[in-house]
Structures are given as structure tokens and as C-alpha cells.
C-alpha positions in Angstrom: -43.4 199.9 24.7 -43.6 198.3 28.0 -42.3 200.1 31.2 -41.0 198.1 34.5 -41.6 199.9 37.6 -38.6 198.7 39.9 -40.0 197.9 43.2 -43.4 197.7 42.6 -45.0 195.8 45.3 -48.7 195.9 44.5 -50.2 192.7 43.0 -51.5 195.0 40.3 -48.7 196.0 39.3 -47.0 192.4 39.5 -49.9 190.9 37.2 -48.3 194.2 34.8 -45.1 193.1 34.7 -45.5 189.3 34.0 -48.2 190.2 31.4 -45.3 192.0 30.2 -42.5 189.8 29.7 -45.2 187.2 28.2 -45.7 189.7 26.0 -42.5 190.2 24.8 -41.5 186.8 25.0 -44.5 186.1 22.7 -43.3 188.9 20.1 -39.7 187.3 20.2 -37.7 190.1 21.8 -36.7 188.0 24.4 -36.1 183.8 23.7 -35.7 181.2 26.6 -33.8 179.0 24.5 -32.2 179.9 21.0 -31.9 177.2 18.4 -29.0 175.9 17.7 -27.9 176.7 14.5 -28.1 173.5 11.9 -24.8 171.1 11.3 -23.3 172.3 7.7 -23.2 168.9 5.6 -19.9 167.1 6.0 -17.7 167.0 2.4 -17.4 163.8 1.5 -14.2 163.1 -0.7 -15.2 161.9 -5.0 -13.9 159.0 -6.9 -10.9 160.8 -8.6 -9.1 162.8 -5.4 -9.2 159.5 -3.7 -7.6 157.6 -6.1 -5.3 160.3 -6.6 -4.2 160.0 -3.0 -4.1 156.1 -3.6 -1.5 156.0 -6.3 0.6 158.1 -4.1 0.3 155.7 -1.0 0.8 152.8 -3.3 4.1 154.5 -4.7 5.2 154.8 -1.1 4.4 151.2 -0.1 6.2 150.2 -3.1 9.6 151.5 -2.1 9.8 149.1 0.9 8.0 146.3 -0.4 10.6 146.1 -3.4 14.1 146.8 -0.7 12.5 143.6 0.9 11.9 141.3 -2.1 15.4 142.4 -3.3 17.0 140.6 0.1 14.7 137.9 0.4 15.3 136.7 -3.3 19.0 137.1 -2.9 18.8 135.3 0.8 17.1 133.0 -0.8 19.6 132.3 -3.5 16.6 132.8 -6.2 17.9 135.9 -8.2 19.8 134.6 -11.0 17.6 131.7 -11.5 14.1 134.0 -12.1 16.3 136.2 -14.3 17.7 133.5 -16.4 14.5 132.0 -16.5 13.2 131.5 -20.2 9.4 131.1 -20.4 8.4 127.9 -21.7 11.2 125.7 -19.8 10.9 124.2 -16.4 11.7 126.0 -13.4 15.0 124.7 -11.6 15.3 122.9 -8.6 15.9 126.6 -6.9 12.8 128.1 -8.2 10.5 125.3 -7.2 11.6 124.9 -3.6 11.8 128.2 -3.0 9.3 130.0 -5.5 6.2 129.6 -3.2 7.2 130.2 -0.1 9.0 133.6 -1.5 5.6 134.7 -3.1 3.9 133.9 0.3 6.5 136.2 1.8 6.3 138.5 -0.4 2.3 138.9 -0.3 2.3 139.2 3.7 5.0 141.5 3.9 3.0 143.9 1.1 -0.1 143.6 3.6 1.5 144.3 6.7 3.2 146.7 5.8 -0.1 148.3 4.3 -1.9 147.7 7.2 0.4 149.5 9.6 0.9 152.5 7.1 -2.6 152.8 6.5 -4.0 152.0 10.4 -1.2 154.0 12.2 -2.1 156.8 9.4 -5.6 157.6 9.4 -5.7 156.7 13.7 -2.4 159.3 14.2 -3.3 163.7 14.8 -3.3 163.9 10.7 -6.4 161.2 10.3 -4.8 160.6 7.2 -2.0 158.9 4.9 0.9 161.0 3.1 -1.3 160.9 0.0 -4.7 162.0 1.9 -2.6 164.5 3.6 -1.8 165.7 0.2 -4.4 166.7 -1.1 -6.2 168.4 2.2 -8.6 164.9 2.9 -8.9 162.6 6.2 -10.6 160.2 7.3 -13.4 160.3 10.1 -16.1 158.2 11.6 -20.2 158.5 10.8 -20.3 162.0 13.0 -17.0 163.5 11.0 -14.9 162.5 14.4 -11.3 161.1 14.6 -10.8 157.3 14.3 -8.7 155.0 16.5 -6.2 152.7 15.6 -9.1 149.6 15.6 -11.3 151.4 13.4 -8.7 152.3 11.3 -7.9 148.5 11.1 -11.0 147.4 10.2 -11.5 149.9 7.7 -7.9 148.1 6.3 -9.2 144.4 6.7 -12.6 145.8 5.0 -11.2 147.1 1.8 -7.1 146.5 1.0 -6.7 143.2 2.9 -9.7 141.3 1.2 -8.3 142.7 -2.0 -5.0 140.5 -1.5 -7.2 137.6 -2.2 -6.5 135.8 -5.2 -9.1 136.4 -8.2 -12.5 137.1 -5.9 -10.1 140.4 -4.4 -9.8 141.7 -7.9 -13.4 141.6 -8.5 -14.4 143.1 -4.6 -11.9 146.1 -5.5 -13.3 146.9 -8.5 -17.0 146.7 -6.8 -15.7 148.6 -4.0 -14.1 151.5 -6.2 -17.4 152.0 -8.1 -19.6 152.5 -4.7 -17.1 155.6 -4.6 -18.1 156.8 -8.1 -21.5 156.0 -8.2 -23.0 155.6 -4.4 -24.7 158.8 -3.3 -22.5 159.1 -0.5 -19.4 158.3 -1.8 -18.4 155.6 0.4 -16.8 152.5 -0.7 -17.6 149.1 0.8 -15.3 149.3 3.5 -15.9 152.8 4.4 -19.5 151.4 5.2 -18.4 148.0 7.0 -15.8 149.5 9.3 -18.3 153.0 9.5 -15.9 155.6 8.3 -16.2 158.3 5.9 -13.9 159.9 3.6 -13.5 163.8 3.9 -12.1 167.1 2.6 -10.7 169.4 4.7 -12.4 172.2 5.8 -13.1 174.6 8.9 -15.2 172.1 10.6 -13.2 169.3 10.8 -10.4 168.1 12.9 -7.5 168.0 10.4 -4.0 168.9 11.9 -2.1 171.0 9.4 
């Protein structure tokens, strides 16, 4: 036990009282700085609760995208003649002019309007879709922060846009679903190109309920 005498003036008693403090400050009752405590791991999201929230986005995205190919077919005067169609004839005049462009139409309305669902989404206070929000997951950057509406956009263009592409998007969505499941980190392609990861909710984080 070491005792301070307040107003000691005497340098031997001011050689006591630093040979004190080093002393406790040596024993650890005093610190000058405390540790900070280490960063708890950040929950990454699996395979199977993200593609769980995927089907429920895609279900949503389906609603508009089939109110818009309803009109455009029947603006386009192309209703009847797909539904009358019989496989193995020739197309009419109707469905060759106008078959093309409609399937172009149809394929950049699906991808804008899954770019704004998904960007506006995951860059809005929730950092997630309606199907992320679901099931208590959001999406963050590489330090577990909130994402703008850029990033958000390149994680988009990085994963559901390059899967619009015909044949080589099938097989980059398949490759980019198994980094999920398999990938120690569970990040797909896109997660890593646009430097986002996928996460539960949890007391750290900045999910919004």
C-alpha cells in the first residue's frame, strides 16, 4: 500500500511519489491507455436465406414486369397472334415484325426495373430489399457500413445485369451462386467486384427496423 502525502514539497518525498505511481502503473492498477476491446466478427448471410430473400424479390419484380408485357403486347397488336400460334408453323407477318423488338422491350424493362428496385433498396435507411428485409439481412460495404446508391449499382451491374446476357449469364449466375455456398466468406462474385458483403441483422449493425 502506497501513501501520497498532499503537499509534500521535499524532493525526497517527490522521488516517493513518482516511484509510486510507476509502481502502480507497473502492477496494473492504474492504465494510461485501455485497449480497445476487439471488433465481434461481422455475420455474413449463407447460401439458402439469400436465396430465400431472392425468390421473394423476384416475385415482386414479376408483378410489374408482367402489367407491362400485358400492354406492350396488346399495343403492339401481338396478343392473339402468340396465343393462336401453333408450334411448328411460321410466325405471321405480326409476330415477325414485331416479335423482336417486343422481346428487347421486354428484357430492358425486367433490368431496369431490377436495377432501381435493387439499387434504390440496399442504398435507402433499410440497406435492403423487401425480401432481405424479411428475413432480418442487409447489405453493407467491406467494414459492415451502409452503401450508396453507386455501390449499390455496381453491385446490380456485377451480379443481376450480367446475368441478362444470353447463354454466358446463365452459366456466370450459376458460378456466382456457388461462391455463396461454397466460398469461405460467403460472398458471391458481385459481392466481391462491387465490395459489398451480405449480412444478418444483429446489435452491431446499422439495420433500421
Amino acid at each position: 500500500m502506497y501513501i501520497f502525502v498532499l503537499g509534500a514539497r521535499s524532493p525526497r518525498s517527490l522521488r516517493f511519489t513518482a516511484k509510486a505511481l510507476e509502481n502502480l502503473l507497473e502492477e496494473k492498477i492504474l492504465t494510461p491507455h485501455d485497449n480497445p476491446p476487439a471488433a465481434a466478427p461481422l455475420p455474413h448471410a449463407g447460401f439458402w436465406i439469400r436465396s430465400v430473400a431472392a425468390i421473394i424479390d423476384l416475385i415482386l419484380l414479376v408483378v410489374p414486369f408482367a402489367i407491362f408485357v400485358s400492354f406492350s403486347a396488346a399495343a403492339m397488336g401481338i396478343s392473339n397472334p402468340f396465343f393462336n400460334h401453333r408450334a411448328g408453323t411460321p410466325l405471321n407477318e405480326t409476330l415477325t415484325q414485331w416479335g423482336p423488338t417486343f422481346l428487347f422491350l421486354c428484357v430492358c424493362f425486367f433490368a431496369a426495373e431490377s436495377w432501381l428496385y435493387f439499387a434504390l433498396s440496399e442504398s435507402s435507411r433499410w440497406h435492403a430489399t423487401l425480401g432481405k428485409r424479411f428475413l432480418g439481412l442487409y447489405v453493407a460495404d467491406a467494414a459492415g457500413k451502409p452503401v450508396d446508391f453507386w455501390r449499390a449499382s455496381l453491385r446490380f451491374c456485377g451480379g443481376r445485369l450480367l446475368a441478362h446476357i444470353p447463354v454466358l449469364g446463365g452459366y456466370y449466375f450459376v458460378i456466382d451462386c456457388l461462391f455463396v455456398g461454397l466460398a469461405p466468406s460467403k460472398r458471391a462474385l458481385h459481392d466481391m467486384l462491387s465490395g459489398c458483403l451480405v449480412l444478418r441483422e444483429g446489435a452491431h449493425s446499422s439495420f433500421v427496423r
